[in-house]
N, C-alpha and C positions, 0 to 999 in steps of 0.2 A: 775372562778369568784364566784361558787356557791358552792364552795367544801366543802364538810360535811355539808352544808346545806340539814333542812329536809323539805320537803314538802308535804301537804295533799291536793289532787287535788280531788275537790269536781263536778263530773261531772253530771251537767243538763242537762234535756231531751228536747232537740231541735236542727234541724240540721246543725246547728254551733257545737253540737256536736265530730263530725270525725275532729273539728282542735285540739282537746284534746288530738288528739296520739300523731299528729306528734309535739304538747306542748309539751305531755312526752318526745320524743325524745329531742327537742331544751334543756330542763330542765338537763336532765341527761348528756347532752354534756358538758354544763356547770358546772358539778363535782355533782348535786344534787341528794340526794335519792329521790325518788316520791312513795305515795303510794295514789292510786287512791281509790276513794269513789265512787259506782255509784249509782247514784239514779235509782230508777225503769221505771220512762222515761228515763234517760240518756238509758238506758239500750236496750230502741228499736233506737236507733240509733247505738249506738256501742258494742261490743260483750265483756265480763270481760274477755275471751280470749285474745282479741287484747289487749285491754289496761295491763293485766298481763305480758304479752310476751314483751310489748315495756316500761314496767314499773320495770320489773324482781324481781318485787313483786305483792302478793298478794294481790289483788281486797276485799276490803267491800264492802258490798252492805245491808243487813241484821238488821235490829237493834236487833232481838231479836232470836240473831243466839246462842245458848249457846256453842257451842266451843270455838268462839270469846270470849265471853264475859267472859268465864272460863281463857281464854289464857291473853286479851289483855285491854279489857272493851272497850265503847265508849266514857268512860270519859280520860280513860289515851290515845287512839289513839287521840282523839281531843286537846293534852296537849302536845303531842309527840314531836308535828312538831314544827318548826321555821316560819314559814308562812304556812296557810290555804286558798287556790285558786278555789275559784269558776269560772269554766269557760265550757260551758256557766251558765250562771246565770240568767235563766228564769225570767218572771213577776212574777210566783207562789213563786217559791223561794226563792227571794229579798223581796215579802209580804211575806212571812213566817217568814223569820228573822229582819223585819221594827216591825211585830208583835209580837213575840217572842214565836212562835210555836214550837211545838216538835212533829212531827208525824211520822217521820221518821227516817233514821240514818242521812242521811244528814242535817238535820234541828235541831237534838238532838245536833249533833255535834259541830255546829255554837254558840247552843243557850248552851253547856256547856263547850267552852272555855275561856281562857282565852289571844290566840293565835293570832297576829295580820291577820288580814283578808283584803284579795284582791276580788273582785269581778269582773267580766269581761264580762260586761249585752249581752246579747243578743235575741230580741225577736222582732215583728214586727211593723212597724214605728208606726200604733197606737197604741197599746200597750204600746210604750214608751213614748208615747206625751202625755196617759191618765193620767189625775191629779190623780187616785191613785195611780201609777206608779211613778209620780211624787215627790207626797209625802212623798211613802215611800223610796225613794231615798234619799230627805232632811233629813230622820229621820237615814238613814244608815251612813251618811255623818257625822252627828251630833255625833252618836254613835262612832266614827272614823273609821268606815269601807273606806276603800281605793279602789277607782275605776279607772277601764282603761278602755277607751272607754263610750258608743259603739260608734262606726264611723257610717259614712253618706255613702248610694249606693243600688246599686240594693241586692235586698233579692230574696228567694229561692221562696215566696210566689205573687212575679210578682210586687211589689210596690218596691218604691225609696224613699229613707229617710233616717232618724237615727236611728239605732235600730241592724245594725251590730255588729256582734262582733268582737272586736279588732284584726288583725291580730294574728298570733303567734309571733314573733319576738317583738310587743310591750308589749305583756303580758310577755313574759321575760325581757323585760328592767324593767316592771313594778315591777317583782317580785326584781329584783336585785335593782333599787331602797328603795323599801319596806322593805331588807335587809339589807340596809348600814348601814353601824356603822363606822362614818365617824368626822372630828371634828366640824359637824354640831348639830351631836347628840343632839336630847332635846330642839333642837331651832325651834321657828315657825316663819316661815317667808311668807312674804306677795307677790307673783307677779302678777302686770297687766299685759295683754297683748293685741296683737289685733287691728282693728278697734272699734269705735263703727258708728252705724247705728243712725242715727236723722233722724227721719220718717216727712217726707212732705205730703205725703197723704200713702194709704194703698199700693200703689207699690214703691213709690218712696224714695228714702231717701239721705241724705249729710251722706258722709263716709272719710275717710282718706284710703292713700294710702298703706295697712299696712297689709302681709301676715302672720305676727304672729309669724315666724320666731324664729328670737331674743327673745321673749320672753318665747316662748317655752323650745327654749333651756337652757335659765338661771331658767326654774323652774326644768328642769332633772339636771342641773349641782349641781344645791343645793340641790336636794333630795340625788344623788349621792351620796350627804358629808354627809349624817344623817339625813339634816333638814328635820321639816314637813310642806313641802309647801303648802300656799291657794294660787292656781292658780284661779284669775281674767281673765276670755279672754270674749274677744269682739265676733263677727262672723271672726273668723280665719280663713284660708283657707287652713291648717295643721290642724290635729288632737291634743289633748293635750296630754303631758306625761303621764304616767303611776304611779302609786305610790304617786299620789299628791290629795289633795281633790280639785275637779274642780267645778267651781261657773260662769257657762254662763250666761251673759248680750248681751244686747243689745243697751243702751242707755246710757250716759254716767252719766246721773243720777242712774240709774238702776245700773252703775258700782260704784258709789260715796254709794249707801246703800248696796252695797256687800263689797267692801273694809273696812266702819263703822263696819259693823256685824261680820269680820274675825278680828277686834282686840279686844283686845292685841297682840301686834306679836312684836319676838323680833329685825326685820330689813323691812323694805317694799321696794322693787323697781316696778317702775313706768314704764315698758316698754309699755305700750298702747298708741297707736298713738289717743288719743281722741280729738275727734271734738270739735271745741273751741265754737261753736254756734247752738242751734238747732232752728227746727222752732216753734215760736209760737202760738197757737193755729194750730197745723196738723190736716189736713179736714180727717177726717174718711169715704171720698169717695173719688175716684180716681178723682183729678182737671183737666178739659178738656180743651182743649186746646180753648182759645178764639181770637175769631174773631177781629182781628187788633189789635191786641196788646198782652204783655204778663202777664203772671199770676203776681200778687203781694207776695211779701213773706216779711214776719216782722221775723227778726231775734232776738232771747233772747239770753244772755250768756249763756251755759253754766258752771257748779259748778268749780272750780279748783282744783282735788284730790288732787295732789302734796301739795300743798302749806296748803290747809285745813291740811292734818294730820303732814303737817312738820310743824306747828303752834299747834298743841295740847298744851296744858299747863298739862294736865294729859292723861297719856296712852300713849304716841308719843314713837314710834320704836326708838331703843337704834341709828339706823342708819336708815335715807331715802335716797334715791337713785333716782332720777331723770334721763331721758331722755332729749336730746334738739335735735331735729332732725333739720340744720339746711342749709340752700342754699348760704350763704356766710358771712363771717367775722365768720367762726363756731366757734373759741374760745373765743373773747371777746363777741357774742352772750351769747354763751354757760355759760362763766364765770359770766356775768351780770343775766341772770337767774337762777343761784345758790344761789344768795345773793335775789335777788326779792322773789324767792319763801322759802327759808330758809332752803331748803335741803341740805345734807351734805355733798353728793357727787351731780356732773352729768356726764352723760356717753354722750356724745359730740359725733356727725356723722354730716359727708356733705352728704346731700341726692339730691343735685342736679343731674338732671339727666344722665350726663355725668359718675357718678361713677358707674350706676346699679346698686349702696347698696340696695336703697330703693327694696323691693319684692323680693331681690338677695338671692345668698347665702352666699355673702362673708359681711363683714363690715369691716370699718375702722376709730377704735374712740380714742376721747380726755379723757382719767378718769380726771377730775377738783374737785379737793380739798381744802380743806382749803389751805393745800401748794403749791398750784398749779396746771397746767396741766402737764398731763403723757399720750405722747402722744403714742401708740402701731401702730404694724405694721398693716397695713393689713392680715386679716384672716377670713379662715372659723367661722360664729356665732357659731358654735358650741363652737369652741377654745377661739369666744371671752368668749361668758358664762363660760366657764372652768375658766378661769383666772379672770372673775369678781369674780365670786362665791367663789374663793382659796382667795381674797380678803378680801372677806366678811369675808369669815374665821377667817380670822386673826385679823382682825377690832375687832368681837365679843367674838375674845377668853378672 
């Protein structure tokens, strides 16, 4: 899948570290050369020995090593490769390159390519939640630097959160995504995903019933093909793909000014199960439960993303794509909300409960078009995304 592909794996000092080799390995299964970079913390983690022997190339480490730089330079090693993989990708590191440092070979190397670049964070939950950390992730993001991960769990340092780093097997999806040259190529395309959360007081909140699933996988099917996905996800309960630029929300406004801010895009689909109402005025203290009787709640609409951007008069995706997740009459539902909301397609499911769809693995949808509905068998979400996304394809070409 990765064959004659080159790779520069740029290794961070921290111990997420030692999942670096057996990266190398996953990498080289997959047909790729790899030549590892260690920084000099990566370096008290794992040994240029190890990584050399499972790389069956030689280890950088050096910036100002004159043999290298007589043989190879760190301008042409940083030029060399077909993707550039940092993993892990310390706090220090991801600020070194948000700011555009060069102290080292690793940070020389970042800051004098031209090479697209994967990052793959990992570092401890506060650290990743600190608003510098934060920011200089917006600015990586911006930059088009391309992230996987980090995931949510226990760490080495005794706390629970997000700030893991991505397994190995996602970091090579990611990279093969970040690879493709597919008939997506050159296209940006938009997915929501998810729940979102409308907060009632500071514990509580209205959510829909929605593992992220589906949407996940139609933002990997379309990176697959080329495209360069802005993944939209709510609080998912799946991890996002790899290879994509990822924009976490929580509220479905918060998702309505992240969808604004990712166009132009040349298709958007709407896979987020978003909450059709939040509450008004939410108490920023926890509401106690009163004495004979129950709490009042004033409900506001919520925005309609859907319908907002498939109404643009300027900017509007060459193609929208809608969701109708629905419990019974799912086609002429379905069909009537394609014409309401003005999108150009909908992707039609019965989520009543008897199917499992809903949080499942499998789904079983209507594609509704101008010409009609096209109804597909049941399948793995995965195979549905594969076959939207071949769709889309061809819609854009």
């Amino acid at each position: 899948m990765l064959g004659s592909k080159r790779i520069l794996l740029i290794i961070g000092g921290g111990i997420a570290a030692y999942k670096a080799l057996d990266l190398i390995r996953r990498l080289r299964e997959q047909g790729a050369t790899v030549t590892p970079v260690l920084t000099r913390a990566g370096a008290e983690f794992v040994t240029p020995l190890s990584a050399s022997a499972l790389a069956g190339h030689k280890v950088f480490s050096e910036l100002f090593d004159l043999t290298d730089e007589a043989e190879m330079g760190h301008i042409e090693l940083s030029r060399s490769a077909d993707l550039i993989v940092v993993a892990p990708a310390t706090a220090d590191l991801m600020a070194k390159m948000a700011g555009g440092r060069a102290d080292d070979l690793a940070s020389t190397l970042l800051l004098a390519t031209d090479t697209p670049v994967l990052v793959a964070p990992a570092m401890n939950v506060r650290m990743w939640l600190h608003a510098a950390t934060q920011r200089n992730v917006a600015t990586l993001c911006a930059d088009g630097i391309m992230l996987v991960g980090p995931n949510e769990g226990d760490m080495a340092c005794g706390e629970h959160g997000p700030g893991r780093m991505a397994e190995v097997q996602e970091i090579v999806a990611g990279v093969v995504t970040a690879l493709a040259d597919g008939p997506l190529s050159g296209q940006r395309i938009l997915v929501t995903s998810g729940p979102t959360h409308e907060p009632i007081d500071p514990v509580r909140y209205i959510a829909n019933r929605s593992s992220g699933v589906q949407g996940t996988a139609i933002a990997r099917a379309l990176a697959a093909l080329g495209a360069e996905v802005v993944f939209v996800t709510g609080p998912a309960s799946v991890p996002p793909p790899g290879g994509v630029e990822v924009v976490r929300v929580e509220t479905a406004r918060e998702m309505l000014a992240a969808v604004e801010a990712a166009l132009p895009v040349a298709a958007a689909v709407f896979a987020a199960a978003v909450a059709d109402w939040h509450v008004a005025g939410a108490s920023d203290r926890k509401l106690k439960k009163a004495t004979g009787g129950l709490a009042n709640l004033e409900f506001a609409e919520n925005p309609d993303i859907l319908a907002r951007v498939a109404g643009l008069k300027k900017g509007r995706p060459r193609l929208v794509v809608g969701f109708a997740a629905e419990t019974e009459d799912v086609i002429a539902n379905a069909t009537a909300k394609r014409l309401r909301k003005g999108c150009d397609w909908i992707v039609a499911n019965d989520v009543s409960p008897a199917t499992g769809i809903m949080g499942g693995g499998e789904n079983a949808v209507t594609l509704i078009t101008g010409e009609g509905p096209e109804t597909w068998p049941r399948m793995g979400k995965a195979a549905v995304a594969e076959r939207l996304a071949e769709r889309l394809a061809a819609a854009l070409a």
